[in-house]
Structures are given as structure tokens and as C-alpha cells.
N, C-alpha and C positions, 0 to 999 in steps of 0.2 A: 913820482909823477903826481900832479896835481889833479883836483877833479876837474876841472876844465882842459885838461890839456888830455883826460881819460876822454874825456867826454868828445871832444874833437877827434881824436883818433878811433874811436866809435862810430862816429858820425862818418867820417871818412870809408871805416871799413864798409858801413850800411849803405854807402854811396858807389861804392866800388861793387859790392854786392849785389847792388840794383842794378848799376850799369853791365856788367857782366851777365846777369839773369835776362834784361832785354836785349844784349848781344846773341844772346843762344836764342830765345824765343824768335826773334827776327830770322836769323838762319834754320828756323824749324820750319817756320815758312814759307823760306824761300824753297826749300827741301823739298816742301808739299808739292809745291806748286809744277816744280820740274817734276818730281814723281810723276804728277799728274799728265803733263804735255810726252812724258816718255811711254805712258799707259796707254794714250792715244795712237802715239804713232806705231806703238807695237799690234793696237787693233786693226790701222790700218794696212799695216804691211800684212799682219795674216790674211787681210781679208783679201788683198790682192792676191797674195798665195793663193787662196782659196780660187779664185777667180782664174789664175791661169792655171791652175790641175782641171779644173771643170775645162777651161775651155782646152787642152790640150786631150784630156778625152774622148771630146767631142771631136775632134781633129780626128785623131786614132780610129775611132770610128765610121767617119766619112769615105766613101769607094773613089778613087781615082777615075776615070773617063780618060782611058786612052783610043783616041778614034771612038769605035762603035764598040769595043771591049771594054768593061766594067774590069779594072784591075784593083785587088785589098793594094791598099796605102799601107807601107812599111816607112817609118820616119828615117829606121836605118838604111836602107836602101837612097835614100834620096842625100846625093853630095851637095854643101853650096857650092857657088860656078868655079869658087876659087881656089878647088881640089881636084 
């Protein structure tokens, strides 16, 4: 093989090398980037979690008003209509 003909398949590899090294960098990225928006939305579904245990406590807690009797609120005791 010739020195030009080393030299061009050199060049080639260091071309392919490149391209391939900004293939992954680009995809490292994009990786971040979703990381990032997945990070997010995991903060805000806890935080809604968080949000309905407080407010379902607060529930639990509250006395029912039947007529002029004050009756505890049991969640289990109360059917929806459609049972």
C-alpha cells in the first residue's frame, strides 16, 4: 500500500472516528435532556401524592353532621351510589 493511499485510509478512519464520537456526544445529550424532563415530572407526581395524603387526612379527620348529631366519618362505611 502506498503512502497516500495509508494516508487516505487514515484519514478516513479519523473521519469515521469523528463522526461516530459526535454521534454519541449528540445522543448524550439528548439522554440529558430527557433525564432531566423525567426528573421533573417524577417531582411533580410526588408532590401531588404528597398533596392528596394531606388532603385525605384532613378528610379522615373532619366529623360528619348528621341532622343535629355530630357522627366520626369512616371512609369505609360510606358506599358510592353505585353499590
Amino acid at each position: 500500500m502506498s503512502n497516500t493511499a495509508m494516508e487516505q485510509a487514515n484519514d478516513t478512519s479519523t473521519s469515521n472516528t469523528d463522526q461516530r464520537l459526535t454521534d454519541l456526544e449528540i445522543k448524550a445529550s439528548f439522554t440529558e435532556d430527557l433525564l432531566d424532563q423525567l426528573d421533573k415530572v417524577i417531582v411533580r407526581q410526588q408532590q401531588q401524592i404528597d398533596a392528596l395524603i394531606h388532603e385525605i387526612a384532613e378528610l379522615k379527620q373532619q366529623p360528619v353532621r348528621d341532622g343535629d348529631v355530630v357522627v366520626g366519618r369512616s371512609l369505609r362505611d360510606e358506599l358510592p351510589p353505585h353499590f
